[in-house]
C-alpha positions as CSV (number, residue, x, y, z in Angstrom):
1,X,6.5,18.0,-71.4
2,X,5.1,19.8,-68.7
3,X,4.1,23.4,-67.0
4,X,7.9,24.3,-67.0
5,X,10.7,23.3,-68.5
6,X,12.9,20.5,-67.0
7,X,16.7,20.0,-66.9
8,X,17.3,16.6,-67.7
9,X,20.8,14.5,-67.6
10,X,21.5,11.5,-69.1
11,X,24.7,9.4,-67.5
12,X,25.6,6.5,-69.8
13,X,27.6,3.4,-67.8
14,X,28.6,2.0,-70.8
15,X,27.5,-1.4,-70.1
16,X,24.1,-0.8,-71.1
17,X,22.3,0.9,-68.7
18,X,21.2,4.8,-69.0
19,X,20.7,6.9,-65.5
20,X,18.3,10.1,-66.9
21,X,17.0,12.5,-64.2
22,X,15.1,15.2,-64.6
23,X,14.0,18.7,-62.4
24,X,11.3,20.2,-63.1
25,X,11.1,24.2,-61.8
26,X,7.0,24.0,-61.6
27,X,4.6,21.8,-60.0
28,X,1.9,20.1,-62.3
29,X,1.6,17.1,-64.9
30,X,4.3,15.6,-66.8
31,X,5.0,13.5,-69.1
32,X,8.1,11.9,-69.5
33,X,8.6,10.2,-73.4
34,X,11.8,7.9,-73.1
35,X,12.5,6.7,-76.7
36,X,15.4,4.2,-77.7
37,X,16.2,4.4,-81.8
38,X,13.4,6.4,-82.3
39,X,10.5,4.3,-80.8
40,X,9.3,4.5,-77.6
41,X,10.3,1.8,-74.6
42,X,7.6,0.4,-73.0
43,X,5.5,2.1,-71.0
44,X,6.4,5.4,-72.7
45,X,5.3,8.1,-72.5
46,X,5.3,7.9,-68.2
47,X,2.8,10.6,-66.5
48,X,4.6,12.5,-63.2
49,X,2.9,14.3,-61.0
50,X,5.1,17.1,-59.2
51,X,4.4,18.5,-56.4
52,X,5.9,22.4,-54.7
53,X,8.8,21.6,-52.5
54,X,8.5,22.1,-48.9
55,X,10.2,22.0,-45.9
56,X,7.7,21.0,-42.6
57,X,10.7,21.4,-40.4
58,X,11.0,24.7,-41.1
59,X,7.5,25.8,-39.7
60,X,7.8,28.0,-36.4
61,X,5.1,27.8,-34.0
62,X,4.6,30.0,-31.2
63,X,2.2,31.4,-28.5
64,X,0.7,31.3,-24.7
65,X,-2.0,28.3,-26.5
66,X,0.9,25.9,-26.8
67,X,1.9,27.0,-23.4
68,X,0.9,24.9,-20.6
69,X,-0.3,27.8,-17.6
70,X,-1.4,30.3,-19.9
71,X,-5.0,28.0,-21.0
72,X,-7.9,28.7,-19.3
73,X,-11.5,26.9,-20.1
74,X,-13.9,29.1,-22.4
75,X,-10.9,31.4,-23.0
76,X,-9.8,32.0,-26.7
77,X,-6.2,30.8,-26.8
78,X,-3.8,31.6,-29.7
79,X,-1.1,30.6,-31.4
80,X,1.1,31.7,-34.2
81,X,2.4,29.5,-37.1
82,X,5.0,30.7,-39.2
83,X,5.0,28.7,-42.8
84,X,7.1,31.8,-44.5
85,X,10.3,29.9,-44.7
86,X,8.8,26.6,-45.6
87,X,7.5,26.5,-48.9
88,X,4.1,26.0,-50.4
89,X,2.0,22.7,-48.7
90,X,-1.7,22.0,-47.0
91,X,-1.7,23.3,-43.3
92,X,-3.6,21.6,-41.3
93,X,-4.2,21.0,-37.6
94,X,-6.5,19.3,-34.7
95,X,-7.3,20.5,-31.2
96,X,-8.0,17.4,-29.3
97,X,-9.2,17.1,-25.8
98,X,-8.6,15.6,-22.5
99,X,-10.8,12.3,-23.5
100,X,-8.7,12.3,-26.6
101,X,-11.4,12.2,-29.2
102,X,-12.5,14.5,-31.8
103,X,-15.7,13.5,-31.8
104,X,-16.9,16.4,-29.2
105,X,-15.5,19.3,-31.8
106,X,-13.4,21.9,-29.9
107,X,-14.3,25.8,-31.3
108,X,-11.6,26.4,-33.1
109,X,-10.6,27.9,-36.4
110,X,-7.3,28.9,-38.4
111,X,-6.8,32.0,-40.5
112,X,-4.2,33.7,-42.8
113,X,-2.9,36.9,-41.2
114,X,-1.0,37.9,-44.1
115,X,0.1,36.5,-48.0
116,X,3.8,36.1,-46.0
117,X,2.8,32.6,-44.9
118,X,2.0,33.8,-41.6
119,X,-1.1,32.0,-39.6
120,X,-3.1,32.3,-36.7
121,X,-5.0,29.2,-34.8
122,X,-7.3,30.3,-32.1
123,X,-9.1,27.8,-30.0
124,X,-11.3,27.6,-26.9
125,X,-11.2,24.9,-24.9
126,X,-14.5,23.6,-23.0
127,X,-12.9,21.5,-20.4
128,X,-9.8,21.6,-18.0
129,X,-6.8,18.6,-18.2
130,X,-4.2,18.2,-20.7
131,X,-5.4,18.8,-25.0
132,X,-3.5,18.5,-27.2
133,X,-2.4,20.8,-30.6
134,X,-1.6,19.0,-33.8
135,X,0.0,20.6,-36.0
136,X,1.1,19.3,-39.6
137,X,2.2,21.1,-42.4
138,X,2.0,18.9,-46.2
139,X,0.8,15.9,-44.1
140,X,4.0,16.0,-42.1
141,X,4.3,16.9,-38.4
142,X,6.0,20.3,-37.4
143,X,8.5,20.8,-35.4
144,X,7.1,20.7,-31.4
145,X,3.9,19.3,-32.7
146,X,1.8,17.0,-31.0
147,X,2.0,19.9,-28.1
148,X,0.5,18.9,-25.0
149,X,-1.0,22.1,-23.3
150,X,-3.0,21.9,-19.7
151,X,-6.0,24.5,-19.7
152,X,-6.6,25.5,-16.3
153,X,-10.3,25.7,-14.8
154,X,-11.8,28.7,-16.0
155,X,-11.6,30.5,-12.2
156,X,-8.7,29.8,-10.5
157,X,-8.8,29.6,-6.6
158,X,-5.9,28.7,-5.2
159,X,-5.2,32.0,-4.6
160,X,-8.5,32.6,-2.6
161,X,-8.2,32.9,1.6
162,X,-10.9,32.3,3.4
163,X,-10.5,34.5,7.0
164,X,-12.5,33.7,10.4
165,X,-13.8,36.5,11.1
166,X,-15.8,37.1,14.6
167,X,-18.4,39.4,15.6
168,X,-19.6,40.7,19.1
C-alpha cells in the first residue's frame, strides 16, 4: 500500500524459498504486508521509502565559469546546468577557493531559469588561483564535476608595454 500502485512478482524455487519484487511508479511511503497462510511473517508489515529515479550522469554542465581563462576576480562568472534529462533529485553545489575552504563564503547563488530542469549558477570570485566548482546532483557527483577553474587577476597586464620615450 502506497501513493501508487506497485507491480509485484512472486518467483517460487520450489524448495522453499519465495523471490517477490515489487515497482512502485510513485515515490512516497510504503508498506509492504508479506503474509504466509493468512498470518503475517515477522516483521510484517515492512515500511519502504521510495525515492524519484534519477540519473546524475545525465546532468550537462556548461559555460566560460567552468572554463579556466575566461574567470576574472570580482567578475560574475556563469555556468549552465542542464538536469532536463536526469530526473527529479536535490541540486546542489560549492564554490570553493584557492585556500580550499569554505569558511570565507564565495558570492554565489543558483537559480531555476525555467520548469525544463534548466539551471543557472553564477559566482564571483574574490581572489585569483585555481577554485574549484562542485557540482552534485541527488548527492552524487556530475559528470566533469569537481571542475578546477583559474580566475585571472581582475586587470590583466601582460599585454601592457611600457615605451622609453625622450624629450628635448
Amino acid at each position: 500500500m502506497g501513493p501508487s500502485e506497485a507491480h509485484i512478482e512472486c518467483k517460487d524455487d520450489s524448495k522453499g524459498l519465495c523471490c517477490i519484487s515489487y515497482l512502485p511508479t510513485l515515490p512516497g511511503e510504503y508498506m509492504i504486508t508479506v503474509k504466509f497462510a493468512n498470518q503475517h511473517i515477522e516483521g510484517s508489515p515492512f515500511r519502504a521509502y521510495v525515492t524519484a529515479k534519477y540519473d546524475a550522469s545525465k546532468v550537462k554542465i556548461s559555460g566560460k565559469g567552468l572554463q579556466t581563462g575566461h574567470v576574472r576576480v570580482y567578475d560574475w562568472a556563469e555556468a549552465k546546468i542542464d538536469c532536463s534529462e536526469a530526473g527529479e533529485a536535490e541540486l546542489s553545489y560549492d564554490v570553493i577557493g584557492p585556500n580550499g575552504s569554505l569558511s570565507t563564503p564565495i558570492p554565489s547563488n543558483l537559480r531555476l531559469q525555467d520548469q525544463s530542469g534548466i539551471y543557472s549558477l553564477k559566482y564571483q570570485p574574490q581572489i585569483e588561483g585555481y577554485h574549484t566548482i562542485v557540482i552534485k546532483y541527488g548527492g552524487q557527483y556530475v559528470y566533469r564535476s569537481p571542475v578546477k577553474v583559474l580566475v585571472k587577476p581582475y586587470v590583466d597586464v601582460s599585454g601592457i608595454r611600457v615605451y622609453k620615450f625622450w624629450t628635448g
